[in-house]
N, C-alpha and C positions, 0 to 999 in steps of 0.2 A: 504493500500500500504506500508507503515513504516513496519507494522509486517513481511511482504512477504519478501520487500527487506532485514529487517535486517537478517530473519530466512537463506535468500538463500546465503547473503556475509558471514556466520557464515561457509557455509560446500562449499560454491564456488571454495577453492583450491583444497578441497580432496573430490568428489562425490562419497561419500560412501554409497550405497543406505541400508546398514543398520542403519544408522547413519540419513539417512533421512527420512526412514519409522517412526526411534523411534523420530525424531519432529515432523512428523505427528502424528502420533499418542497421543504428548502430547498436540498437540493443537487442535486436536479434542473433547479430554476429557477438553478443555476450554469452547467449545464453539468455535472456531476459525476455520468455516470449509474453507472459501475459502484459507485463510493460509494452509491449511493441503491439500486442493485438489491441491497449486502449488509445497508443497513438493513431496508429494505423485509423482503427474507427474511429478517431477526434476528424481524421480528414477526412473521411469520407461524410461524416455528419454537416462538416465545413462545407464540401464541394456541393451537397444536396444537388446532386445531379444524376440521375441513373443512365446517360447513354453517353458521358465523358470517358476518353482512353484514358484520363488521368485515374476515374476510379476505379477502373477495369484494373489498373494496374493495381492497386494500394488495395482491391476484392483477392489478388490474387496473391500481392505479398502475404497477406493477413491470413488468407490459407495454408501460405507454409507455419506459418506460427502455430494456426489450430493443428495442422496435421505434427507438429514437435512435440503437443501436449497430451496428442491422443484424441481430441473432439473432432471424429470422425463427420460428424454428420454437419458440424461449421465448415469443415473443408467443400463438401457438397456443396452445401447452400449457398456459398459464395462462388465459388466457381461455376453451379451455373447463372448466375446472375452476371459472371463476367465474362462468359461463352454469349450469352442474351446479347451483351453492347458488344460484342464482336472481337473481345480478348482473348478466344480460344487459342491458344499455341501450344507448344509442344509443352512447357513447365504446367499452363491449364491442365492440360487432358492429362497428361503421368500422375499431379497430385490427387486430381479427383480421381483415378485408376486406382493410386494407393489405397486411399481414404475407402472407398470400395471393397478394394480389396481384401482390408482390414473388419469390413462387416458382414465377410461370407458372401458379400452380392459378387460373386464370381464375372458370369457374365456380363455383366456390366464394366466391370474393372476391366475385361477384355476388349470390349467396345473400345474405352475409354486410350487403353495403351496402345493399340493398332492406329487409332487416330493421331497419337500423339508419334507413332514409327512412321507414319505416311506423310505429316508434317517436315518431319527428322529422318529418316532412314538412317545416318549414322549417330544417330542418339543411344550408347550403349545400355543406359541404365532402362530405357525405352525398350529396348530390345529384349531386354533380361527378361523384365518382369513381361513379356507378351509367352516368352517360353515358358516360366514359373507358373503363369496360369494354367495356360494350356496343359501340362503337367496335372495341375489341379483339379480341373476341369475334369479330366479323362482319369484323374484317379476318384473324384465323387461318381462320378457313372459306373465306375468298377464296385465302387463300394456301397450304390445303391442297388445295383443289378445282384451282388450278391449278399446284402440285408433282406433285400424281399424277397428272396430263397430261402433265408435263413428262420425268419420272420414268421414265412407260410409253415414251413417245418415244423418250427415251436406251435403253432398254434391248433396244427392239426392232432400233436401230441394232446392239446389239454381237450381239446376236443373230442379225443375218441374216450368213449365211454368204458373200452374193455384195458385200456392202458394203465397200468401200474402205477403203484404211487412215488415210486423210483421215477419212472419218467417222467408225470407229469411233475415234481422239482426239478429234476433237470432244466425242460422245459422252460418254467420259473426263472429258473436260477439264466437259462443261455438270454432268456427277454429282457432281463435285467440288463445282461452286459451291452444286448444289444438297445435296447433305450434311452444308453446312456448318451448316446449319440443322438443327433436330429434328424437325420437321417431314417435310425430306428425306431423313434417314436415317431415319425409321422407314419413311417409305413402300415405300422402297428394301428393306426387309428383310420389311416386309407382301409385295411384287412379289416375290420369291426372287429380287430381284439380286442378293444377296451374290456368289454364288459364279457368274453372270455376270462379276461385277469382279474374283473371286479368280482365274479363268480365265487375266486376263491378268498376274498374279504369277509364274510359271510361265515361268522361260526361255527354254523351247522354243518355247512357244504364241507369246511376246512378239516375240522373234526371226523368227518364220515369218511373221508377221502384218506387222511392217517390213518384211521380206527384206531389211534393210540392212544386219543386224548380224552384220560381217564382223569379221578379224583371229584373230590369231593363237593358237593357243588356249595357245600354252606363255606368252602373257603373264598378267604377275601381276594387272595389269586389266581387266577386261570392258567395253566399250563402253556406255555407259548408252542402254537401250531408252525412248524416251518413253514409248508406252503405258504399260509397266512403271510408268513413273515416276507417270505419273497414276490407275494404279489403288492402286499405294501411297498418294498423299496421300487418295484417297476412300477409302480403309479409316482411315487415321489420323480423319475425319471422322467416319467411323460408328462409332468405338470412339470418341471422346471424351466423355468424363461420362455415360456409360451402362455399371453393370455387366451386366446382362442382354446389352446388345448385342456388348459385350468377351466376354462367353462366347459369342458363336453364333461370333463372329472366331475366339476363341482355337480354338473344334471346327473351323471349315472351313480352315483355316492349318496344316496340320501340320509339323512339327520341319524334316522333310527341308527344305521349299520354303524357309523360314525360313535357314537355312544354305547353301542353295545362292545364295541372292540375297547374305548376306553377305560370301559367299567373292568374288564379282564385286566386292566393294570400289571402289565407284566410288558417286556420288552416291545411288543408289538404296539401295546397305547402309544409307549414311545415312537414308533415308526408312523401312526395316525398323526401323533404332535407335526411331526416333521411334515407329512402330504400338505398339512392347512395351513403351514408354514411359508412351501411352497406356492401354496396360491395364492397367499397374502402378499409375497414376494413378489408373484410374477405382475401381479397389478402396480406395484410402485414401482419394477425394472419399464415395465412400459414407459417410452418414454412421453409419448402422448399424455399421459397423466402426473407427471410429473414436474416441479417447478423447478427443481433441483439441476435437471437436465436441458434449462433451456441453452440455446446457442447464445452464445456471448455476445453484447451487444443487441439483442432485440427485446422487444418489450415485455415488460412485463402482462400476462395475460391469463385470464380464467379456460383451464381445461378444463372439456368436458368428463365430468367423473364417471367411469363405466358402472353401466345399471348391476353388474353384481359385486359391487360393492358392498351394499346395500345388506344383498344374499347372505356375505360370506360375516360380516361382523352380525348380524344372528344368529348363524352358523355358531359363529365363535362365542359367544354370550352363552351359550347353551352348552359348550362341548366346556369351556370353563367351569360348570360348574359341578363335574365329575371326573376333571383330571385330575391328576396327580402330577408330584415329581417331575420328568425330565419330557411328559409329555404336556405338561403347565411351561414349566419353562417355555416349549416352544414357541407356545402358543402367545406366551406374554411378551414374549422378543418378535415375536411377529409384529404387535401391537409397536411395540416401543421402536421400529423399524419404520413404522409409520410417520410416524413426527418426526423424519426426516423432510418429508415433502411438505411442503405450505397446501396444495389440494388436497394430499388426503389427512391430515392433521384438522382442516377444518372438518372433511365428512365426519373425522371421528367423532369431531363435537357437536355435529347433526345427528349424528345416529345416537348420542348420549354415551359411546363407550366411555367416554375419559369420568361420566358418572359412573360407568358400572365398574369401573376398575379404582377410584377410589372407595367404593363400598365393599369394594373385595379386602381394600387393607384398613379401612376403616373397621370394620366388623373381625376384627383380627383371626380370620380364619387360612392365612396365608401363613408359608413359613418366613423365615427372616430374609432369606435369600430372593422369595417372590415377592415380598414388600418391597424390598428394596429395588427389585426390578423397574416395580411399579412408579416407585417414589421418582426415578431416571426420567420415564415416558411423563410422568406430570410436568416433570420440569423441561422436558424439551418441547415438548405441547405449548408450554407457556411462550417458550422461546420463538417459536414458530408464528401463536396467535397473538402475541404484542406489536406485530409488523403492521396490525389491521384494527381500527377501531370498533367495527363490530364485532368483530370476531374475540377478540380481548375482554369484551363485554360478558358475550358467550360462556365464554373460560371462567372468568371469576362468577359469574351465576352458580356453574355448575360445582366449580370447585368447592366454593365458600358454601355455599346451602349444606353441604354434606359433614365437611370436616368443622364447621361452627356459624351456623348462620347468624350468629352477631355479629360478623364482622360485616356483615350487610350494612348494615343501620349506621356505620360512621359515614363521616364526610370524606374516606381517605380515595387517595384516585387507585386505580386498575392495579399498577403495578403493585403497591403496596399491600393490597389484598391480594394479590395471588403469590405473594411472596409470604406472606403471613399463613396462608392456607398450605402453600406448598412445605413451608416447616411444620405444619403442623404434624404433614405425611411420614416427612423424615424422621420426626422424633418417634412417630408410631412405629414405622420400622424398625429405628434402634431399639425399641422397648421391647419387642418382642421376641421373643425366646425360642 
């Protein structure tokens, strides 16, 4: 921040966007890129002009900086913006190829470097990366052509009715390996295996399938079913970093199965923690929903919050309040993974969770470890909702009603109440045993 502000009160009277390209430019050759991407965009904000070669240029320095930092998707955004006024050349198309390249969009990165070789034909680093793909390319085809061989195999194994419980693990256990990959889960959900795998979620099915899962049923623990066990981590696969794929889960998974696997409390709850984990996840990696991920330099703006949202913190209200252990934890670091994003931090104070999770340590029915988890996600909620006056509003309502509703009735402003409220949290934390 020191570097930023001093570089920007240095040219703040006279915004000379030659004068501000050439400090970017030398604090790129530092090492200094977020410095040089707020120079970079001081001039292009200066130039306000979208069809100048001056800003085509300073869209495509400012690209190299994002593509230094890793913000794949600023390298895009600018570069085609400066392919649009006619800056396309060979440094354009190679960055945006990389940038590309770096998000699996294969094909496209190919597009992008043959453009940039036909520009250049002796551009070596242009050259490389067109063979690197290609390479790529023709080893994802390999590796699709024999996952969906692999995939079908597995699935006819759970399918056939007269197969062993030796194979049908197997099975399990090779769906796993393979859904680790994207490749495997999508094939798996092209195949309608989902709900082949959810099959054996399902207590009953899991247990009849073993015939080994005996004991007692007035005990407080359930015997942990392998299958079970293995078709929980291959859903945890096929919901990770996929919101489309987290909703066909979140539809074929309903409430009931979800509870009855928790209540078994035994390693497997734990793998149910983790699946809801997962789809809490894969909603705030989206980056459409997310504030956290916007491209540097554009505005601040309200995403639209996907409608199961809404699903899955009911979902989660419910499955909280018969977890345990390492299958709570999940669940509440899901939560507290939330208020990293300014969108979904306010849903959570629409839908009331940040009430129902201080009533969880208000009513001291947590351990010390999940209080304190708790007490984290209050206070970065808070952090999140001070940015916004209604929302700030929101927060101390919900907080203050619960942990001491006199601190309503003073004159003190927002902060002061939700900082008063939010110790209140911590000391219940500490106290608890």
């Amino acid at each position: 921040h020191y570097f930023i502000q001093s570089n920007l009160r240095m040219v703040a009277e006279a915004p000379d966007t030659s004068v501000l390209k050439e400090r970017g430019n030398e604090q790129f050759k530092k090492g200094q890129y977020e410095v040089a991407i707020e120079l970079y965009s001081t001039a292009i904000d200066a130039l306000d002009c979208r069809t100048c070669p001056e800003t085509a240029v300073l869209l495509k320095n400012r690209a190299a900086c994002y593509l230094k930092i890793g913000n794949h998707e600023g390298v895009i955004s600018d570069i085609n913006l400066c392919v649009s006024m006619g800056g396309g050349d060979t440094k354009a198309y190679y960055r945006r190829a990389v940038a590309h390249q770096q998000l699996k969009q294969l094909d496209k990165a190919l597009k992008d470097a043959m453009e940039a070789v036909r520009i250049d034909p002796k551009n070596k680093a242009a050259i490389d990366l067109v063979m690197a793909l290609r390479r790529d390319i023709q080893g994802r085809k390999n590796l699709m052509t024999s996952t969906t061989g692999l995939v079908d195999e597995m699935l006819t194994s759970l399918r056939d009715q007269e197969a062993d419980v030796d194979k049908k693990t197997l099975a399990l256990k090779n769906l796993v390996n393979l859904t680790s990959n994207k490749a495997g889960s999508e094939t798996l959900m092209k195949r309608d295996g989902l709900k082949d795998v959810i099959r054996f979620l399902t207590p009953s099915t899991a247990a009849a399938s073993t015939a080994t899962n005996t004991g007692d049923a007035s005990t407080t623990t359930t015997p942990c079913c392998p299958l079970q066990q293995h078709a929980l981590n291959c859903v945890i696969c096929v919901t990770r970093d996929s919101l489309p794929r987290t909703q066909q889960v979140l539809s074929a998974v309903p409430l009931s199965l979800s509870l009855s696997i928790l209540k078994q409390k035994n390693e497997n709850s734990t793998l149910l923690g983790g699946v809801l984990y997962e789809m809490l996840n894969s909603v705030l990696e989206d980056r459409g929903y997310d504030y956290t991920k916007r491209v540097l330099g554009e505005p601040l703006k309200k995403f639209p919050v996907p409608p199961l949202l809404s699903t899955l913190f009911d979902y989660f209200k419910e499955c909280c309040k018969v977890a345990e252990g390492e299958a709570l934890h999940s669940l509440i670091n899901a939560i507290v993974k939330c208020t990293d994003s300014r969108v979904l931090n306010e849903e959570l104070l629409n839908q009331d969770m940040i009430t129902y999770m201080i009533t969880l340590v208000v009513n001291g029915k947590l351990s010390y470890q999940h209080a304190q988890q708790i007490s984290i996600a209050i206070s970065k909620s808070w952090a999140r909702a001070r940015i916004d006056g209604q929302t700030s509003l929101k927060f101390v309502k919900q907080v203050t009603t619960i942990t001491d509703p006199r601190l309503l009735s003073g004159e003190e402003n927002h902060q002061m109440l939700a900082l008063r409220a939010i110790n209140i949290l911590l000391q219940v934390g500490v106290n608890m045993t």
